[in-house]
Residue, then its C-alpha position, 0 to 999 in steps of 0.5 A: x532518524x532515518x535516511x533523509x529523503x531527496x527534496x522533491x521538485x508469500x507465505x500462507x496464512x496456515x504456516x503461520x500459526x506455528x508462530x504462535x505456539x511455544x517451543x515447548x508445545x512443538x512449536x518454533x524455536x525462537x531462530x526459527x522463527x526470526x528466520x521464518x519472519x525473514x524469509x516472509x519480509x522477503x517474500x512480500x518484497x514482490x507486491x512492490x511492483x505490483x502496486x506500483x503498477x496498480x497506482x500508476x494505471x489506476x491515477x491514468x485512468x482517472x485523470x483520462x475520466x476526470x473523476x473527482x475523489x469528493x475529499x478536498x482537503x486531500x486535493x493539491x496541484x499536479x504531483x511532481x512525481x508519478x504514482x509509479x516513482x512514488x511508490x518506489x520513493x516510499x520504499x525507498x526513504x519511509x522505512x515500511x516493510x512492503x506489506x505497509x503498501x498492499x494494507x494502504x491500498x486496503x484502507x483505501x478500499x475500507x475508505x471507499x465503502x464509506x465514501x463512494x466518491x473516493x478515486x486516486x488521480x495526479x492531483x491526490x495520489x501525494x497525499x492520500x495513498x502517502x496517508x494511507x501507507x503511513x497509518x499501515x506502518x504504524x498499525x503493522x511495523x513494529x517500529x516507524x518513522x515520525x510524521x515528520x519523516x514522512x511529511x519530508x518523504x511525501x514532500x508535504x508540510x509537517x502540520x498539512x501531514x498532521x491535519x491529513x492524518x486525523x482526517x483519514x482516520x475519522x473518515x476511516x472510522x479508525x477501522x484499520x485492523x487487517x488480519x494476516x488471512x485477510x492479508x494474504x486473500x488480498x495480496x495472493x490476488x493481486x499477484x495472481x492478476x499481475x501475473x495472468x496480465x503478464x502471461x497474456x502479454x507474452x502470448x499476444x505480444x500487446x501493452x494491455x492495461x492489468x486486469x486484476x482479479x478477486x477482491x484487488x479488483x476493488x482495489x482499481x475502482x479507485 
């Protein structure tokens, strides 16, 4: 069991290869290569404010549009919580390493392809980025909470869990394999508009919405 959750009101993609290669054939020894696996887990830890920046703006700016994601089984009431908190709440209680978020927002995007209406506003964000970053962990972490767990963290019902699950992976078309470069394309872009929006900031001393580049730019179509 993991930590019970309060009730609810980079390294490229080419030092990896090393990874792969026995000890033998010039490759790492095992130390070197948990202290490698660290020394990444720790370098993702940053994506965690961008995405949580990303979710907030994005969910603000549906809702000032009024838009409509087309997908009712994922619409309840007006979250308890802001996007922005509950990402650091799923941080905090679901046990996924960080990269679970930028892959969630990933298979949003593969969702998206699919369904063109798909966008996160207050009255879904619970539900369907709780889904997305769930079907991550269990795709990338080696290991994972239960569904229960998670239905306690995104303070949602066990069986509503179950039924959202199957949901998004049908409407996914299972298509949940992430490469590490495809990875790293999304997650250095992400950053890389994070901080060109921070910069901009200090210069002219103005609150600006992020404008995130390269392919994360798909990412605020939601």
């Amino acid at each position: 069991n993991g930590p019970t959750p309060t009730p609810m009101p980079i390294q490229t993609s080419a030092d990896t290869n090393l990874h792969t290669v026995a000890c033998e054939q010039n490759g790492i020894t095992m130390v070197e290569l948990t202290a490698a696996m660290k020394e990444d887990a720790e370098q993702q830890l940053q994506v965690v404010d961008v995405c949580a920046r990303l979710l907030q703006d994005t969910v603000d700016r549906n809702d000032r549009l009024k838009r409509d994601s087309g997908l009712p089984a994922f619409e309840g009431g007006v979250a308890p919580i802001s996007a922005d908190a509950f990402v650091r709440r799923i941080m905090r209680y679901a046990g996924c390493s960080a990269c679970c978020l930028v892959v969630g927002i990933l298979y949003l995007e593969r969702l998206k392809r699919r369904v063109n209406s798909v966008c996160l506003t207050s009255n879904n964000f619970q539900r369907l980025f709780l889904t997305a970053v769930m079907e991550a962990a269990k795709c990338l972490d080696d290991r994972y909470y239960s569904n229960k767990h998670w239905a306690e963290v995104g303070g949602i019902p066990l069986a509503e869990l179950n039924s959202l699950e199957l949901e998004f992976l049908f409407r996914t078309g299972f298509d949940l394999k992430v490469t590490r470069e495809e990875y790293d394309t999304y997650a250095i872009a992400m950053l890389s508009g994070a901080d060109a929006v921070a910069n901009s900031e200090k210069a002219d001393g103005m609150n600006k919405t992020p404008s995130y580049t390269d392919v994360s730019q798909a990412a605020t179509s939601f």
